[in-house]
FIDRENKOL-639184 format. One line per 10 residues: their letters; for each residue z, x negated, y negated of N, C-alpha, C, CB. Coordinates in steps of 0.02 Angstrom, whole numbers, plus 32768, in hexadecimal, padded with zeros to 4 digits. Each point is the difference from the previous one (the first is absolute). Glycine has a CB too. Layout:
<vexlums>
a) Z,X,Y,Z,X,Y,Z,X,Y,Z,X,Y  ... $
</vexlums>
This chain:
<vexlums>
xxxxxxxxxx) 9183,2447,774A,7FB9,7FF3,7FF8,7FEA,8014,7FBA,7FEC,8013,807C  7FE3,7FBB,7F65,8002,8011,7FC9,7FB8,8059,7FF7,8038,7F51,7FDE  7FE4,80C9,7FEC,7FCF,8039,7FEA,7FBF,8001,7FFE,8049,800E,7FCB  7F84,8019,8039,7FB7,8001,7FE1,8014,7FF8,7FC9,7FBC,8043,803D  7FF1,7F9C,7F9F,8004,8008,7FB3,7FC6,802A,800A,8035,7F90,7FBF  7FCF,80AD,8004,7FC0,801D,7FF6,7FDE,7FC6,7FD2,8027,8088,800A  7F98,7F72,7FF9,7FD6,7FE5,7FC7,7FD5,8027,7FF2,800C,7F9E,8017  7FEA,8054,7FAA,7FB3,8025,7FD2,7FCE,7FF6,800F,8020,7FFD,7FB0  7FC9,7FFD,807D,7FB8,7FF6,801C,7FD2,803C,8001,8030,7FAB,8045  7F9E,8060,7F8A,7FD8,803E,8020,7FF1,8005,8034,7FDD,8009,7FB9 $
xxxxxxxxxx) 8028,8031,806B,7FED,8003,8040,7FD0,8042,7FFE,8071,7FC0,8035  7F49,8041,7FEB,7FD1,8040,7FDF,8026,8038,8050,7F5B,7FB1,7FAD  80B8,8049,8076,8028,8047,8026,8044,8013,7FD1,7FDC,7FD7,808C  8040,7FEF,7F35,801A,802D,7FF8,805C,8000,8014,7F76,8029,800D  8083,7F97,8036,8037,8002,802E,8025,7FBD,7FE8,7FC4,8046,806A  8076,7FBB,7F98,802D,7FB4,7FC9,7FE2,7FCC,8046,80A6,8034,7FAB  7F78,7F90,803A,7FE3,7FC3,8000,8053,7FDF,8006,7F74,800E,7FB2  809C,7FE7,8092,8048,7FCF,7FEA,7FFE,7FA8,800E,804B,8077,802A  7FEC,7F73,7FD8,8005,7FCD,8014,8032,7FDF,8010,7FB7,800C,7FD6  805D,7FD0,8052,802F,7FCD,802E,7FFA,7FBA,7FF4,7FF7,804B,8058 $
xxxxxxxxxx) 8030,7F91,7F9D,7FF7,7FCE,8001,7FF0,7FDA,803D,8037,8017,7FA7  800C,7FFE,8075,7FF2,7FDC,8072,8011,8038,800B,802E,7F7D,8032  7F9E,80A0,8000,8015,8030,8034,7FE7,7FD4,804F,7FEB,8083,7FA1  800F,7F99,808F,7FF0,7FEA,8051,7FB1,8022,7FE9,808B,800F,806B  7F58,8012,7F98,7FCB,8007,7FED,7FD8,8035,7FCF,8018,7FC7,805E  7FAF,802D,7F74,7FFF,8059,7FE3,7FE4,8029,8033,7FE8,7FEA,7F84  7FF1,8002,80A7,7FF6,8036,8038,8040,802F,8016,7FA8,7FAA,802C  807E,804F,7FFB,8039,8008,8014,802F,8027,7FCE,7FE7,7F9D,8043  8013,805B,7F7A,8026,8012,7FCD,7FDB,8030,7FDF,803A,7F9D,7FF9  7F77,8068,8010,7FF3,803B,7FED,8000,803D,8040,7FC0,7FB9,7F9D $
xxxxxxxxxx) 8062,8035,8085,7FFC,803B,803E,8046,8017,7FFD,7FA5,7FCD,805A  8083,8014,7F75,8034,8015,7FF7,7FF8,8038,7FCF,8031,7F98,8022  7FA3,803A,7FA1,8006,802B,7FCC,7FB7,8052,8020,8032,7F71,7F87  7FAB,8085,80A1,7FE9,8041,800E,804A,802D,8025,7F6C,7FC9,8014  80A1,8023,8015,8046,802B,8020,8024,802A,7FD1,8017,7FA5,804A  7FEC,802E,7F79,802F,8034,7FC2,7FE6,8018,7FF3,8039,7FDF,7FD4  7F75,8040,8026,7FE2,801B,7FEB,7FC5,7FEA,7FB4,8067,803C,8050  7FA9,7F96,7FAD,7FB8,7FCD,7FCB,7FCD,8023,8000,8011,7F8E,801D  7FB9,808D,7FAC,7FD5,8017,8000,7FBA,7FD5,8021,804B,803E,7FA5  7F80,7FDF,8051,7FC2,7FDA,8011,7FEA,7FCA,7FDC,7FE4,805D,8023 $
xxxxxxxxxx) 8005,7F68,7FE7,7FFE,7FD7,7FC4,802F,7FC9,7FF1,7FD6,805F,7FDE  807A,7FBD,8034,802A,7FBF,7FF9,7FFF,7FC7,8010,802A,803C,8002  7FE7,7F85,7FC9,8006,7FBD,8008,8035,7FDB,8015,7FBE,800F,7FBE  803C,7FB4,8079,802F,7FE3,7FEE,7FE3,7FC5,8010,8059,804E,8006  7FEE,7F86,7FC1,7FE3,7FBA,7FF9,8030,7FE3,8017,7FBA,8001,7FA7  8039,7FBF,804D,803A,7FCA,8013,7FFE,7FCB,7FE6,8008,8022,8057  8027,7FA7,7F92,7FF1,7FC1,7FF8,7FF0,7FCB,803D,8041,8022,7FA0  8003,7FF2,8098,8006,7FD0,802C,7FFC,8031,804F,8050,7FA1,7F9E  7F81,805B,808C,8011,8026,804C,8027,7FC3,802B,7F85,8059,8007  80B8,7FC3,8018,8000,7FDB,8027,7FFD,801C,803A,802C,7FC1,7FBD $
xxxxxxxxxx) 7FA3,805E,8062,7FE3,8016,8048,7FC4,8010,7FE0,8060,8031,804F  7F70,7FC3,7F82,7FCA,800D,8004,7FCA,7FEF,803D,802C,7FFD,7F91  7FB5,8035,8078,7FD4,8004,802C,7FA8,8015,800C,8079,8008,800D  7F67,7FE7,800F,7FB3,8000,7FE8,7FF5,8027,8054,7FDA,7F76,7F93  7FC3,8096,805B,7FF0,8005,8053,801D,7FF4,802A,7FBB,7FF2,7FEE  8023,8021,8060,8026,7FF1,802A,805A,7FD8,8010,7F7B,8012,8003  80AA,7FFF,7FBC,803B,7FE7,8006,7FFD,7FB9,7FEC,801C,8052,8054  7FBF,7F95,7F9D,800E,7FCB,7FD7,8016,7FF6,7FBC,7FC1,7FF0,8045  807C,7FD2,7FB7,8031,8007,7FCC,7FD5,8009,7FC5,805D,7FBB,8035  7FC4,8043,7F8A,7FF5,7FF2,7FBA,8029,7FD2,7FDE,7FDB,8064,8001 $
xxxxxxxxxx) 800E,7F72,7FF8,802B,7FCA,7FD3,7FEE,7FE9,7FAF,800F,7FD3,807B  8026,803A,7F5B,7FF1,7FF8,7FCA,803F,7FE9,7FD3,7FA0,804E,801C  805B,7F8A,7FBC,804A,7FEA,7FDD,8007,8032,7FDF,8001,7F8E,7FF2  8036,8080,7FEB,7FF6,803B,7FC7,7FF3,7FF1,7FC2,8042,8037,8035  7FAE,7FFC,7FA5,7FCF,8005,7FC8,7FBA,7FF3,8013,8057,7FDD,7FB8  7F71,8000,8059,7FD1,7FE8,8015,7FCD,8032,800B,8043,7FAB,8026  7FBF,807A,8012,7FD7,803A,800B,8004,803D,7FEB,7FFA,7FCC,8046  7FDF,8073,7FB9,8009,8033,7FF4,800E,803E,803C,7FC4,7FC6,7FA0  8072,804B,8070,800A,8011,8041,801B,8045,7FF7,8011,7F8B,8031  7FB5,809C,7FEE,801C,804C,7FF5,7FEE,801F,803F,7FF1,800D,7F80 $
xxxxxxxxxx) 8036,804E,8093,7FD8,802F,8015,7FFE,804C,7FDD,8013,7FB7,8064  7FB5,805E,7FA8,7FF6,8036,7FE6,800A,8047,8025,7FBE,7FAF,7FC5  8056,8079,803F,7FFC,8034,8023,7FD5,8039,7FFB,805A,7FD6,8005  7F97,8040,801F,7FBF,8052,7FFB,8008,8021,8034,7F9C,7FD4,7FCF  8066,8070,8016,800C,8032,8017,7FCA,8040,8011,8062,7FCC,7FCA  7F8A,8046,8075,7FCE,801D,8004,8015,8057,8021,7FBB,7F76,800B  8023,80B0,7FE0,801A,8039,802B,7FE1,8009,8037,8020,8032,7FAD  7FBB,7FA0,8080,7FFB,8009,8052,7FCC,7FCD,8006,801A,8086,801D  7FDA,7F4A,8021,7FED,7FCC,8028,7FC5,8004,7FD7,803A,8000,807A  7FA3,8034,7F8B,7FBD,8006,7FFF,7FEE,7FE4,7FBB,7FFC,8064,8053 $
xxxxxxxxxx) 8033,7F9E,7F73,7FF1,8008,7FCA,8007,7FB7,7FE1,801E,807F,8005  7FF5,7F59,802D,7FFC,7FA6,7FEA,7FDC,7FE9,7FE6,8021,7FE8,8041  7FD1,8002,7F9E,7FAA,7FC6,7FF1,8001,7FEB,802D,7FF0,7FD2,7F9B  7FAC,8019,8077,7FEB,7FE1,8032,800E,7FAB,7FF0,7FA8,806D,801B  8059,7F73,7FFF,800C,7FBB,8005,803B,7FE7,7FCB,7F80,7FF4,8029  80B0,8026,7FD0,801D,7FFF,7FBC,801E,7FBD,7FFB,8018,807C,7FF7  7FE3,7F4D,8040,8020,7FB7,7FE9,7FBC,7FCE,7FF2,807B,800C,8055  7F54,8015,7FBE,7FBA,7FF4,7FD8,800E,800A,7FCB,7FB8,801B,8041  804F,8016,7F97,7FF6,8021,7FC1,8034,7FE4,7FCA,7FD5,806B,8041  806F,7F8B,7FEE,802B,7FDB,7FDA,7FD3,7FB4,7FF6,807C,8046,8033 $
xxxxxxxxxx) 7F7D,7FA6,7FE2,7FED,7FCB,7FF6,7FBF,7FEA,7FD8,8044,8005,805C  7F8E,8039,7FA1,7FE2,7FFC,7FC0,800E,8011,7FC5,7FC9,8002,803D  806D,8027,7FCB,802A,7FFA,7FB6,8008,7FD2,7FF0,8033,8044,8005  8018,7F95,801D,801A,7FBB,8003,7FC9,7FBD,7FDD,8046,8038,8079  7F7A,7FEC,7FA7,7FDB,7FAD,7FD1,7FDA,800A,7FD6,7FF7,7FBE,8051  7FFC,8099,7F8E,7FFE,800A,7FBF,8033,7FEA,7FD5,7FC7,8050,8024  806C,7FC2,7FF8,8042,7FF4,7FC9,7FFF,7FA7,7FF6,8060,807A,8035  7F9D,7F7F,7FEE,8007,7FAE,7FF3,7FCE,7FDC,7FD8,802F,7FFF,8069  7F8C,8020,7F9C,7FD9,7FEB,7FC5,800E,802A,7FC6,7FA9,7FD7,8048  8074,8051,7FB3,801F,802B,7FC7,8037,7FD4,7FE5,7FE8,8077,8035 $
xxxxxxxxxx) 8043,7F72,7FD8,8042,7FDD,7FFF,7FD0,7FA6,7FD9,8062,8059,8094  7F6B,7F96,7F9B,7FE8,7FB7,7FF6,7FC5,800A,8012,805B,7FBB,8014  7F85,8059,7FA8,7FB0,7FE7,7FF8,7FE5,7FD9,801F,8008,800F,7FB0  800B,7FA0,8037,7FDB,7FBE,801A,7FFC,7FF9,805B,8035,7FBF,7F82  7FF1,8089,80B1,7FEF,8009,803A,7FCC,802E,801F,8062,7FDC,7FF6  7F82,8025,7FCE,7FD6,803A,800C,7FAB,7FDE,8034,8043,8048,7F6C  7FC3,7FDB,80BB,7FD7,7FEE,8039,8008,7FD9,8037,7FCE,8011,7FB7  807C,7FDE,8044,802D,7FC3,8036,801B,8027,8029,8025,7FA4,7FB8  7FEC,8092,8030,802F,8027,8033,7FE3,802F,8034,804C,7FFC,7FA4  7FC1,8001,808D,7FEC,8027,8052,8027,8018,8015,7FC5,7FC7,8025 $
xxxxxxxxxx) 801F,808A,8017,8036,7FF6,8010,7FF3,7FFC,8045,8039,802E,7FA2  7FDA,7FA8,8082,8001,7FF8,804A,801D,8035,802C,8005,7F92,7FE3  7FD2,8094,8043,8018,802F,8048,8030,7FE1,801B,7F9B,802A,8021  8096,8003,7FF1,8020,804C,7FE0,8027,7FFA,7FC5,800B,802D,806D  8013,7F9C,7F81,8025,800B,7FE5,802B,7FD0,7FC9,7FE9,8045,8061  7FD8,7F87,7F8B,801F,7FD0,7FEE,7FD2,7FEE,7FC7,803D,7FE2,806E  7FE3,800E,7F4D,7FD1,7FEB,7FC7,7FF4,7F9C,7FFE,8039,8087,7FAF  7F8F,7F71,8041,7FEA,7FC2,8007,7FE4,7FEB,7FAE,7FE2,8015,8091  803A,7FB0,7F58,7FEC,7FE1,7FD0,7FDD,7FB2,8000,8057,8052,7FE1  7F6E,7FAF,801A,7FDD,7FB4,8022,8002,7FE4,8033,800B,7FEA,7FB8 $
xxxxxxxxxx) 8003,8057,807D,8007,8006,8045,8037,7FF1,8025,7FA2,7FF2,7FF3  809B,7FFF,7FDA,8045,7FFC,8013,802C,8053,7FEC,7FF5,7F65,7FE5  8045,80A0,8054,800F,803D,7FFA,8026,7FEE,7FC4,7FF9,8037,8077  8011,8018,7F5F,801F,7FFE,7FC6,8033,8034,7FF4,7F9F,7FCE,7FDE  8054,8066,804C,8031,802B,801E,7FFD,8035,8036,8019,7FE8,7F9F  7FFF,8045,807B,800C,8009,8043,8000,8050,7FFD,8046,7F89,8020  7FA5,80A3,7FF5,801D,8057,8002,8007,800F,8051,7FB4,8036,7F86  809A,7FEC,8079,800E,8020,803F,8005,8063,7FDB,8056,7F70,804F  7F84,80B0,7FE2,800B,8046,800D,8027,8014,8043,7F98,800C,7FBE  808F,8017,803B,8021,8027,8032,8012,8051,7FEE,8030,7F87,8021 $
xxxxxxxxxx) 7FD2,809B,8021,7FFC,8038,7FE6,804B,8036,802C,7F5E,7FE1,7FE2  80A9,804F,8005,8036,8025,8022,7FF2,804F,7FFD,8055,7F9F,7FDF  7F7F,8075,8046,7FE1,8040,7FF0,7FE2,8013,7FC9,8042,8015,803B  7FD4,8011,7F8C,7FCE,8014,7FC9,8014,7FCB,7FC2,7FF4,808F,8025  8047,7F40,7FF4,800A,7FCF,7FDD,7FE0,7FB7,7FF3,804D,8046,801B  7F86,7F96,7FC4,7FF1,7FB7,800E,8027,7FD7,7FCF,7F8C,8018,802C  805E,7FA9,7FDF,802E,7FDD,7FDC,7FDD,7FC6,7FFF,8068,8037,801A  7F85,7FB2,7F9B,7FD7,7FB4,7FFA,8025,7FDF,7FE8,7F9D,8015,7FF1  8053,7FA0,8037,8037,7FCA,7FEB,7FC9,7FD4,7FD3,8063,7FFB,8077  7FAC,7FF8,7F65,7FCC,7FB5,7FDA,8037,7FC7,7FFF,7FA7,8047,7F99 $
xxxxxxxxxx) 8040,7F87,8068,8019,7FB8,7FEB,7FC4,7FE5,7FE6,805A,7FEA,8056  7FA0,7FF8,7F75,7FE9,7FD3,7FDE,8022,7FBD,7FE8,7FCB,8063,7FEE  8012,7F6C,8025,8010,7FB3,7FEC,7FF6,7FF9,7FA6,7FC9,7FCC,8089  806B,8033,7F5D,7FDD,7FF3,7FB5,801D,7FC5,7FD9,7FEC,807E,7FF4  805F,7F6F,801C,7FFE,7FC7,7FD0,8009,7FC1,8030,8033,8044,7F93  7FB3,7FB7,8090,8019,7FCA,804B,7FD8,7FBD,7FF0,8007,8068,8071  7FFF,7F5C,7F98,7FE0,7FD6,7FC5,7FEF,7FC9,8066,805F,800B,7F35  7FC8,800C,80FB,7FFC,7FC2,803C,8014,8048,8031,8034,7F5E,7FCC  7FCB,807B,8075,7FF4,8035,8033,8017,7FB8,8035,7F8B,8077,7FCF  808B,7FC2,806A,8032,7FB3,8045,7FB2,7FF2,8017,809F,8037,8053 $
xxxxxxxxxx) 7F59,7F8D,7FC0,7FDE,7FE2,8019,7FCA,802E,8041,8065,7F9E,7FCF  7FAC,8086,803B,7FDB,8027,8040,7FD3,803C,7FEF,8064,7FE3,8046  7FA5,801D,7F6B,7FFC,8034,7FE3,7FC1,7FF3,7FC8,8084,801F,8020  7F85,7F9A,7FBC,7FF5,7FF2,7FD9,7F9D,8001,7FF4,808F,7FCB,800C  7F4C,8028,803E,7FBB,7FFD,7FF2,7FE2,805E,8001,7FF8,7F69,8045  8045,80CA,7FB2,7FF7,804B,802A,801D,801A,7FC6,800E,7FFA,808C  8025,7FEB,7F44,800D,803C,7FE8,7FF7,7FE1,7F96,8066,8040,8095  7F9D,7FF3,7F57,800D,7FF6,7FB2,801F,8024,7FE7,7FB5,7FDD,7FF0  804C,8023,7FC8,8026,8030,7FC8,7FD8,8015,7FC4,8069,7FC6,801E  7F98,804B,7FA4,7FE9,8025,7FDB,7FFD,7FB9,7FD2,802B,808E,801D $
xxxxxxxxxx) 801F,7F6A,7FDF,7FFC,7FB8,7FDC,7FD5,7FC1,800C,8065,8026,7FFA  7FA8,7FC7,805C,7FB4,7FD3,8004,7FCB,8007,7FF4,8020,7FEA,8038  7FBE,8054,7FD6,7FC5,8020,7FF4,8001,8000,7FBD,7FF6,8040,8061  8029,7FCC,7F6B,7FE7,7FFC,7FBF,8014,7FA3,7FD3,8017,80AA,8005  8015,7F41,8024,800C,7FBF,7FF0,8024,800B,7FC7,7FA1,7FC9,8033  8093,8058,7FB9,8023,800D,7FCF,8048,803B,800B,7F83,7FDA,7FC5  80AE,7FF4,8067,803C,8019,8010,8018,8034,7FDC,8012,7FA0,8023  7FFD,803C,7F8B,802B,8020,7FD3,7FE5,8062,7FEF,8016,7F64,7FC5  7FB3,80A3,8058,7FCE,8047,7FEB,8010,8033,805B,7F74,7FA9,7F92  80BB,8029,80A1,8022,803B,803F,803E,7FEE,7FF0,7FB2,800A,806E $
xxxxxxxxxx) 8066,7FF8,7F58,804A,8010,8008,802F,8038,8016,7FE3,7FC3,7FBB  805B,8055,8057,8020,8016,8025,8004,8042,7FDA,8033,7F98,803A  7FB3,806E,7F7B,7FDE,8044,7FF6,7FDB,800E,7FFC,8028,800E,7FE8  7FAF,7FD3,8025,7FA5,7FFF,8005,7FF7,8043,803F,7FDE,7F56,7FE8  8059,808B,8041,7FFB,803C,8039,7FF0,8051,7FF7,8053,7FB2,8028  7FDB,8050,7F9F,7FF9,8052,7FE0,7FC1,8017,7FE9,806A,7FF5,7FD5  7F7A,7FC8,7FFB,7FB8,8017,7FE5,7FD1,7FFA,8030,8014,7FE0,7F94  7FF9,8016,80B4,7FCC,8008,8022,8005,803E,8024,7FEF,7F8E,8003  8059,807C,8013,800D,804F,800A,7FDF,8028,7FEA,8054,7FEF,8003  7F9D,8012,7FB4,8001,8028,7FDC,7F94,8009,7FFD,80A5,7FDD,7FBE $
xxxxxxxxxx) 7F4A,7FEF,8046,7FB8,800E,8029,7FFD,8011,803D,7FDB,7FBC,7FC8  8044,8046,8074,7FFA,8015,8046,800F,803F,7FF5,801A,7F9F,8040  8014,808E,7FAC,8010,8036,801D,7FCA,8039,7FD4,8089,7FD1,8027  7F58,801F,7FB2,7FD3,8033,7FDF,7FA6,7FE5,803E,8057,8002,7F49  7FBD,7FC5,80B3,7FBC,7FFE,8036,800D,8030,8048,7FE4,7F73,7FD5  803F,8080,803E,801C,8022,8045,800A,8044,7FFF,8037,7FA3,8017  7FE9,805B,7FB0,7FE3,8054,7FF2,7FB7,8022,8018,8044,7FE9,7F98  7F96,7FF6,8042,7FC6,8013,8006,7FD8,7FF5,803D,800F,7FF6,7F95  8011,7FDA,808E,7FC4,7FE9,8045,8019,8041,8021,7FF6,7F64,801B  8057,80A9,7FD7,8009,8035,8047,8004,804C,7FE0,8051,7FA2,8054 $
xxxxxxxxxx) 7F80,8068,7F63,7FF4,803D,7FF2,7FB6,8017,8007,8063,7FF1,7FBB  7F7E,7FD5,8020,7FAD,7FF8,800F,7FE4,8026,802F,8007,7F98,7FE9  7FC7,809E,7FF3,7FE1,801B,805D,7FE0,7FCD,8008,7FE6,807E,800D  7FEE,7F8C,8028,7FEA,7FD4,803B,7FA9,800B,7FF4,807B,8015,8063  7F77,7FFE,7F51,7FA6,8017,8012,7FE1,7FE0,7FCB,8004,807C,8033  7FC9,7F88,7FC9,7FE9,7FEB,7FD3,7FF9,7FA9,7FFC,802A,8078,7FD6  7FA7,7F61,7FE6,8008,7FB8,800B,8025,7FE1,7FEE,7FB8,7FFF,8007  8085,802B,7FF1,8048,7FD0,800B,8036,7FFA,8039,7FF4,8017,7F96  7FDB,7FF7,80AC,8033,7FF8,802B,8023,7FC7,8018,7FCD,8050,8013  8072,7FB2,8000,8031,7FBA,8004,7FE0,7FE9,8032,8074,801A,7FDD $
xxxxxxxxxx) 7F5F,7FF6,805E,7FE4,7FB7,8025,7FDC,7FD2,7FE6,7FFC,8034,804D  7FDC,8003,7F7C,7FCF,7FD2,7FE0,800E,7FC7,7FD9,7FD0,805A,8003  806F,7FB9,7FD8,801F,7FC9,7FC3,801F,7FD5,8039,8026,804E,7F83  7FFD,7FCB,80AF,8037,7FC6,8034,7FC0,7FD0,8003,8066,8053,8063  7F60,7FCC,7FCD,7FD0,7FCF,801A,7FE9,7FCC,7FB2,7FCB,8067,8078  8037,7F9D,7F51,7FEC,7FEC,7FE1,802D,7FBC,8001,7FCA,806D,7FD2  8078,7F7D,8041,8036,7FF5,7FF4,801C,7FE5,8030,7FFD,8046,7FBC  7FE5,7FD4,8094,8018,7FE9,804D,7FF3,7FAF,8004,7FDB,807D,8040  805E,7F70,7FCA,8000,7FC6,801A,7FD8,7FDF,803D,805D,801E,7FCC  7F67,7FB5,8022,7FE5,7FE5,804A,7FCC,802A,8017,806C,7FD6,8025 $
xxxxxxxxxx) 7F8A,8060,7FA4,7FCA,802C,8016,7FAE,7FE2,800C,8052,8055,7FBE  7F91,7FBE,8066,7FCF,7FDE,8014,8004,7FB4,801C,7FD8,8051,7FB3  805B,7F9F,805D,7FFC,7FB8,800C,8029,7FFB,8063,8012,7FD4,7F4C  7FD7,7FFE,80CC,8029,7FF0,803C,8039,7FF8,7FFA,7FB9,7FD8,8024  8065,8051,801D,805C,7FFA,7FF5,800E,800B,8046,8022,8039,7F80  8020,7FC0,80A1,8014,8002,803A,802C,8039,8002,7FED,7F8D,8011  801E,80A5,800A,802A,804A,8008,8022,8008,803C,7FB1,8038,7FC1  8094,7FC4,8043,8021,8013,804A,8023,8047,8003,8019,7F80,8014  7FC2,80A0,8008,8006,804B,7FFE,8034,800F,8023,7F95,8017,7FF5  80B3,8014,7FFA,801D,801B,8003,8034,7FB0,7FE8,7FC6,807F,8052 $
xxxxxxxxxx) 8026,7F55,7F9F,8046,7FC8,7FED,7FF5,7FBA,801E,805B,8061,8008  7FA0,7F71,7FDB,8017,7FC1,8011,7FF6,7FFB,804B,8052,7FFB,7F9F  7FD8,8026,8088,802E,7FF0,8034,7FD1,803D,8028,8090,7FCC,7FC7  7F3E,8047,8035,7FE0,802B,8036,7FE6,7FE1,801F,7FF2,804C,7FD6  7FFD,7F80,804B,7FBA,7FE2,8017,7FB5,7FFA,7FEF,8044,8019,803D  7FAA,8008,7F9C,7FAF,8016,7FEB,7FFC,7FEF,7FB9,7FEF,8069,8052  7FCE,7F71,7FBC,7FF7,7FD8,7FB8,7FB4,802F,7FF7,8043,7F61,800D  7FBC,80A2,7FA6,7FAF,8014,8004,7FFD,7FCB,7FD0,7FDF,808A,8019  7FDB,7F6B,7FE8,7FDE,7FDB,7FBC,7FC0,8018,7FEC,8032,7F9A,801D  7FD8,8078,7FA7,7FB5,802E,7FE3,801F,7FEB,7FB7,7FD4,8084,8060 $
xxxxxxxxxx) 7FEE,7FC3,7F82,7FFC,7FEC,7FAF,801F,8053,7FF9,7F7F,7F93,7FDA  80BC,805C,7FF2,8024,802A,7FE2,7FB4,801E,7FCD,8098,7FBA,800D  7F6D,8088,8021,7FCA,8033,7FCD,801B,8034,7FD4,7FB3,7FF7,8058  8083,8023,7FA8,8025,8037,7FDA,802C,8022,800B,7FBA,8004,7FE7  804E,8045,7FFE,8043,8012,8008,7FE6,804E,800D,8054,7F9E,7FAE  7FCF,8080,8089,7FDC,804C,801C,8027,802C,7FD8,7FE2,7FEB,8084  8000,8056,7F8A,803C,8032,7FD2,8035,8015,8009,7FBF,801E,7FE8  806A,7FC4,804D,8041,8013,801A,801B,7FB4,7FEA,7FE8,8066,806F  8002,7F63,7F7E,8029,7FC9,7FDF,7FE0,7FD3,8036,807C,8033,7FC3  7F75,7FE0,8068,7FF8,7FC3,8036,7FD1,7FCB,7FF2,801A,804E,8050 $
xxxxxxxxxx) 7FEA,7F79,7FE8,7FDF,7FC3,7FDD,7FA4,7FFB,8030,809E,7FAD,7FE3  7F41,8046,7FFF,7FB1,8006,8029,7FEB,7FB6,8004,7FCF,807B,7FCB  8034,7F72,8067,7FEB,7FC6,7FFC,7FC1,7FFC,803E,8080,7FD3,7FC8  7F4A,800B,8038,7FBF,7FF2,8025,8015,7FC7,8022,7FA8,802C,7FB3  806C,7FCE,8095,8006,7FD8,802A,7FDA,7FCA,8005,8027,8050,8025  7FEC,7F85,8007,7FBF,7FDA,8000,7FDC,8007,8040,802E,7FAF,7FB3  7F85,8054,802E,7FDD,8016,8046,7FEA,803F,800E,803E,7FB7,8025  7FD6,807A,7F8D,800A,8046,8010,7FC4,801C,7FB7,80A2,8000,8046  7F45,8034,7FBC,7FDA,7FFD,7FC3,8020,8037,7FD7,7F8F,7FD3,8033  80AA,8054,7FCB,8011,803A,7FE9,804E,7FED,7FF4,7F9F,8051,803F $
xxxxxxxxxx) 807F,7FBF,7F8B,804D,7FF2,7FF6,8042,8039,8030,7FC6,7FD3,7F73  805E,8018,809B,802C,8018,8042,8033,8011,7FC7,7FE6,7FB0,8084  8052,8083,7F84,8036,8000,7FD8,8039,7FF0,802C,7FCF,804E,7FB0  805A,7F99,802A,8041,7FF9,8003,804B,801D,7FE9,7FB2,7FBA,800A  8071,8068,801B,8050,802A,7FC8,801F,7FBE,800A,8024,8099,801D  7FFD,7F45,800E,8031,7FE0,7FEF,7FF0,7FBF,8021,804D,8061,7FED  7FC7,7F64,7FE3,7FEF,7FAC,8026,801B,7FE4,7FB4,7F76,7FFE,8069  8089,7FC8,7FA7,8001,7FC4,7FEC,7FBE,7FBC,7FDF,805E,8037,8056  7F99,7FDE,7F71,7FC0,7FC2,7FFF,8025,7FA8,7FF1,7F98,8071,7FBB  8043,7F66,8051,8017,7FD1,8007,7FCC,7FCE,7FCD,803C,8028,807C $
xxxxxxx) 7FEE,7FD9,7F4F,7FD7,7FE9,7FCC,7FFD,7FB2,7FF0,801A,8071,7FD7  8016,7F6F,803C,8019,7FD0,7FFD,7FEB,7FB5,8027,8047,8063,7FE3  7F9E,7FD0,8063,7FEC,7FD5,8034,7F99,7FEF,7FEE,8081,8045,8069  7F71,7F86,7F9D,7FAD,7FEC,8006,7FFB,8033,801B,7FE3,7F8B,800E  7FD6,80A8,7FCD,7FD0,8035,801C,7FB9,7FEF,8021,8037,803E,7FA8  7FB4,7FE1,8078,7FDB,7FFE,801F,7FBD,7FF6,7FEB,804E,802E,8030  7F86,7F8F,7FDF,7FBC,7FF1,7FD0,7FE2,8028,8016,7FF5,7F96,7FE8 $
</vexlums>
């Protein structure tokens, strides 16, 4: 199997930054590299996953070179001491960095509950968190030089390159210089206290996808039976989603579901 490469990537914890060309996934491979003992902060990248994986276990598919596909590791000294909503928070990093990386997206990018960044309302890339006691572990994938998408995919998803209409500017090192804006943002979402008028709900809500507008929500998944339809109102302080039913005059929260963005909402 071939070696890590260290790369030069600043990283503000401090912690190296490697990379793989094909591994089975960086999730998976950074739970290796916590086992050896990896500090807080460590990166890993990849060119090509071949078991990449998203939410609820759904695959990741990506040719190689194309996307930017990493995980990060963090290290906490006890449960308590996690950030609150922290795949929220990743994800308002994630679409700072991306208008950091590409100006001309600046105000296109969302990010859709829980966990997914949206560019002109097509997904553009994806964050899975998982956790292992005082250990978590963020996965990002980002779409960046992908120019077509399979047919099932194609009215749902994008890339950095469509969105800016200029392939040759997500090339297969472009990946790095966007690295290299994410991990100083992410820094900060998950150092940031929580007071004052910069708190991260406030900037997320600035930023939430579908906010204020009709949407359809299947709480606990797809596959529960229970549909709500209301107007996506915000985001509570534990990350959860608030949405105002219909028929209801006060917003209800939600920890875990499914919104269904895709499908006609409710007039």
């Amino acid at each position: 199997m071939e070696s890590l490469v260290r790369l030069s990537i600043p990283n503000p914890s401090g912690a190296p930054v490697y990379y793989r060309e094909t591994l089975s996934s960086t999730m998976d491979e950074a739970r290796r590299l916590a086992a050896r003992g990896e500090p807080h902060g460590t990166v890993l990248c990849a060119g090509l996953q071949e078991a990449g994986r998203g939410r609820r276990s759904r695959s990741w598919i990506a040719a190689a070179g194309e996307s930017l596909l990493f995980t990060i590791l963090l290290r906490y000294p006890a449960v308590s001491a996690l950030p609150r909503a922290i795949t929220l928070k990743a994800g308002l990093a994630l679409s700072l960095a991306v208008e950091d990386f590409a100006p001309p997206l600046f105000g296109r990018v969302r990010v859709k509950w829980p966990n997914d960044l949206m560019i002109d309302s097509r997904k553009a890339a994806g964050i899975l968190t998982e956790g292992d006691g005082e250990t978590v572990y963020i996965g990002m994938g980002v779409n960046m030089a992908q120019t077509a998408f399979p047919e099932a995919f194609r009215s749902k998803a994008t890339s950095l390159a469509l969105a800016l209409g200029d392939p040759a500017s997500c090339g297969a090192e472009c990946r790095f210089l966007l690295l290299e804006k994410i991990l100083p943002r992410l820094y900060r979402e998950l150092t940031l206290p929580e007071t004052g008028d910069e708190t991260w709900r406030r900037r997320l809500e600035d930023r939430l996808y579908k906010k204020g507008c009709p949407v359809r929500f299947f709480p606990g998944g797809a596959d529960s039976g229970r549909l709500v339809e209301g107007i996506l109102e915000g985001i509570g302080p534990e990350g959860e989603l608030l949405m105002i039913p219909s028929g209801d005059s006060g917003p209800e929260p939600f920890i875990t579901g499914e919104l269904d963005v895709y499908a006609p909402a409710p007039e």
